[in-house]
ZAGUTI-91640 format. One line per 2 residues: number of its first residue (from 1); their letters; for each residue y, z, x of N, C-alpha, C. Coordinates in nm, 3 decimals. Example, Ala and Ser with C-alpha at 12.3 -4.5 7.8 and 13.67 -1.06 7.14 Angstrom:
BEGIN
1 = as = -0.569:0.780:1.319:-0.450:0.780:1.230:-0.330:0.780:1.320  -0.225:0.708:1.285:-0.106:0.714:1.367:0.003:0.787:1.290
end
This chain:
BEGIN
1 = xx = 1.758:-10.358:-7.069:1.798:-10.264:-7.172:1.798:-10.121:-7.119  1.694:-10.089:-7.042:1.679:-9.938:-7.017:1.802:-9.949:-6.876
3 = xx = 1.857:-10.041:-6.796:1.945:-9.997:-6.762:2.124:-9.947:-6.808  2.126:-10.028:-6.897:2.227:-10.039:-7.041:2.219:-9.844:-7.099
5 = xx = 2.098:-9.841:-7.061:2.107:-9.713:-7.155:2.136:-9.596:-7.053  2.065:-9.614:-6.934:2.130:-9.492:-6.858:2.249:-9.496:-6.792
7 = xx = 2.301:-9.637:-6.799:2.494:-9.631:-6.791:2.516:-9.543:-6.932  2.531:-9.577:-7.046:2.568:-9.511:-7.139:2.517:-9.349:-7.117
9 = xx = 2.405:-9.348:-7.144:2.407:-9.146:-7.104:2.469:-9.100:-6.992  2.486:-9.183:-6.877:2.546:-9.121:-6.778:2.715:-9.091:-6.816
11 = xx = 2.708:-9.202:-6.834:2.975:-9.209:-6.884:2.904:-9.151:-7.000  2.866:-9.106:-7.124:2.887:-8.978:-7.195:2.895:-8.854:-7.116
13 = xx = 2.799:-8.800:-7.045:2.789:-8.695:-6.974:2.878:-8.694:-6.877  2.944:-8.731:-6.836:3.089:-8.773:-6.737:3.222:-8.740:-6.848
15 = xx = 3.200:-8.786:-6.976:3.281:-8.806:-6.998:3.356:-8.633:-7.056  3.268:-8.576:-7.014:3.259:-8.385:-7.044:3.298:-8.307:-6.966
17 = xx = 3.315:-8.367:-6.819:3.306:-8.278:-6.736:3.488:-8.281:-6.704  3.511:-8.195:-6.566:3.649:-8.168:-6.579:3.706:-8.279:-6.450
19 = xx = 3.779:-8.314:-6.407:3.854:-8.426:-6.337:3.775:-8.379:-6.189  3.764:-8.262:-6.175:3.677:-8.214:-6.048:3.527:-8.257:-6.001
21 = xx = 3.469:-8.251:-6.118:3.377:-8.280:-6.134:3.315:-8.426:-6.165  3.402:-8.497:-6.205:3.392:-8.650:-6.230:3.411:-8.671:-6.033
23 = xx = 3.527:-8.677:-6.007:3.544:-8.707:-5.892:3.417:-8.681:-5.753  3.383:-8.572:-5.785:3.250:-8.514:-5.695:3.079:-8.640:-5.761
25 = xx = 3.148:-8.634:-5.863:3.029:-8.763:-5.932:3.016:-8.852:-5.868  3.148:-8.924:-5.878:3.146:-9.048:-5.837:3.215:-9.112:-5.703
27 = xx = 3.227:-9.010:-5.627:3.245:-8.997:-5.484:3.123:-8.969:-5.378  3.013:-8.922:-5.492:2.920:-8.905:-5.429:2.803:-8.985:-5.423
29 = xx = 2.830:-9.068:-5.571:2.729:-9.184:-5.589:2.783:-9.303:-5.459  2.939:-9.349:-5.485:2.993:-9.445:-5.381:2.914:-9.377:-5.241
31 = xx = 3.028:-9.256:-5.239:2.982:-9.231:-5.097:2.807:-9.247:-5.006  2.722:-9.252:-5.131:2.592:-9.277:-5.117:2.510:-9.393:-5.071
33 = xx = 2.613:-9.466:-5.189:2.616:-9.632:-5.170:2.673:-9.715:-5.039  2.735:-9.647:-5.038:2.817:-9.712:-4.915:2.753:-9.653:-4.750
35 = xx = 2.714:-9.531:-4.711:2.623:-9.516:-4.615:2.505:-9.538:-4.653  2.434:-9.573:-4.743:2.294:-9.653:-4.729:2.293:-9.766:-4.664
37 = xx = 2.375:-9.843:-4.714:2.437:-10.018:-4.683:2.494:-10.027:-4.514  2.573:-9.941:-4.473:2.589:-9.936:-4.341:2.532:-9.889:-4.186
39 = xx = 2.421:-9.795:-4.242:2.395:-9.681:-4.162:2.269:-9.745:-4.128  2.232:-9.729:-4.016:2.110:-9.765:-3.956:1.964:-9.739:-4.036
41 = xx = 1.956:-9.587:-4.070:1.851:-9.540:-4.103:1.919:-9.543:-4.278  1.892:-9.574:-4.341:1.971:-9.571:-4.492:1.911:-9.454:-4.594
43 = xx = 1.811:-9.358:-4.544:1.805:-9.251:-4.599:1.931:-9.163:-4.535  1.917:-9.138:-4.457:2.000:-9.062:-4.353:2.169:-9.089:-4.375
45 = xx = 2.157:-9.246:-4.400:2.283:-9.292:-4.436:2.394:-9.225:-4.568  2.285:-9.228:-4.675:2.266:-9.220:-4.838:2.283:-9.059:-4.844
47 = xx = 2.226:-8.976:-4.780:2.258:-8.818:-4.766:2.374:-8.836:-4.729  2.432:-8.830:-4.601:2.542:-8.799:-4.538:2.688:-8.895:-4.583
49 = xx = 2.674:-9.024:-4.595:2.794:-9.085:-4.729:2.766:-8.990:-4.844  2.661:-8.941:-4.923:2.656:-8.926:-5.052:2.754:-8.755:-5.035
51 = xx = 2.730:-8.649:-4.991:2.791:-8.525:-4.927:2.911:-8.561:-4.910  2.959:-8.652:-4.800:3.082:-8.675:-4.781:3.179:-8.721:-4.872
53 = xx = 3.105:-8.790:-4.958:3.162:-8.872:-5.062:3.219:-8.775:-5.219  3.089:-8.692:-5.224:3.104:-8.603:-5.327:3.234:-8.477:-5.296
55 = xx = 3.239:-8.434:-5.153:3.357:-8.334:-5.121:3.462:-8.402:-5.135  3.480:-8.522:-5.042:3.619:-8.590:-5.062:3.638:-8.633:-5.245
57 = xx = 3.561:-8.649:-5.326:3.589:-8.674:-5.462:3.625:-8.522:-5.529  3.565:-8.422:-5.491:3.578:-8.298:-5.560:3.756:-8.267:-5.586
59 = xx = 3.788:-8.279:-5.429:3.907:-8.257:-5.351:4.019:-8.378:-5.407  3.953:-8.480:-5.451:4.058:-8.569:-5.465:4.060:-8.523:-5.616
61 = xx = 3.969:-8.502:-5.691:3.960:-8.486:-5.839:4.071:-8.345:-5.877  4.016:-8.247:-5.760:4.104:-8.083:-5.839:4.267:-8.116:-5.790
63 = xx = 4.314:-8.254:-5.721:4.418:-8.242:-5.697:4.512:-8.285:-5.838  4.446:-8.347:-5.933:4.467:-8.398:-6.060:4.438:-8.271:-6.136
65 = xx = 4.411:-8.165:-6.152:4.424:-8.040:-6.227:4.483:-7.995:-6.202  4.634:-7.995:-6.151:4.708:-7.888:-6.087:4.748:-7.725:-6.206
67 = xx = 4.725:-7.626:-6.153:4.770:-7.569:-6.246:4.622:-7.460:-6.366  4.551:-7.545:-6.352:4.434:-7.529:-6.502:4.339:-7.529:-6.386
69 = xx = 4.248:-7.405:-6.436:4.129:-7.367:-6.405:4.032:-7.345:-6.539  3.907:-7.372:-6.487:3.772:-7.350:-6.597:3.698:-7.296:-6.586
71 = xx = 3.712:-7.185:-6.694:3.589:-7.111:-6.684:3.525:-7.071:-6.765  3.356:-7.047:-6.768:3.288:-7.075:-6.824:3.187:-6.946:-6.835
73 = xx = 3.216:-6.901:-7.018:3.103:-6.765:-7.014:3.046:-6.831:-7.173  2.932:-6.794:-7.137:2.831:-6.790:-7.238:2.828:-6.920:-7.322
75 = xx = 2.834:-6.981:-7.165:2.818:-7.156:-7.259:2.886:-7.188:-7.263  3.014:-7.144:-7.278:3.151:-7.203:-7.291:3.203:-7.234:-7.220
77 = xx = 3.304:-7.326:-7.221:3.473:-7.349:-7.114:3.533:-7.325:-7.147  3.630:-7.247:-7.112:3.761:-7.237:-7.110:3.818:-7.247:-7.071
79 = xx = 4.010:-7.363:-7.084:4.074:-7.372:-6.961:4.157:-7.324:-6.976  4.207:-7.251:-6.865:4.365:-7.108:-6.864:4.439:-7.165:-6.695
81 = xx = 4.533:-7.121:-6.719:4.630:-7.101:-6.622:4.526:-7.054:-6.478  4.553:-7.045:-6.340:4.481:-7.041:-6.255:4.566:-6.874:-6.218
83 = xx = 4.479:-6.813:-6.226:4.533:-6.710:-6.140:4.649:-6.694:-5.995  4.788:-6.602:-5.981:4.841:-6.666:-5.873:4.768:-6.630:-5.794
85 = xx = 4.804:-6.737:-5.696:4.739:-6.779:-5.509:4.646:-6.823:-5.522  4.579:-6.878:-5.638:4.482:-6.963:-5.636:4.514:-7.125:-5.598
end
């Protein structure tokens, strides 16, 4: 049961964030998962998949925002147009 429940709080709290940020989530949990399981030393593994995993998700995630940036004052989000050359 108590694992039931921290899937559910976790995909609520996922389910808030912006496509950037999901992606860095769950690129970083895989990426975590997946060098623990392979890597000799599986702490060592679990850092360095989990980092790698979370940039390549960030990167794969803001490529799905094209356009919309978020930003955030006083608690808030707001999403607007991205400034040009951003």
């Amino acid at each position: 049961m108590k694992k039931i429940m921290t899937i559910l709080v976790l995909a609520t709290a996922l389910g808030a964030c912006s496509q950037t940020e999901k992606g860095a989530a769950v690129g970083g949990l895989g990426g975590a998962a997946i060098g623990a399981a392979v890597a000799g030393d599986p702490v060592q593994g679990a850092v360095v998949g989990g980092a790698v995993g979370a940039i390549a998700g960030a990167l794969i995630g803001r490529a799905n925002e094209p356009g919309e940036c978020r930003y955030r004052r006083h608690g808030r989000v707001y999403i607007d147009r991205c400034p040009s050359g951003y």
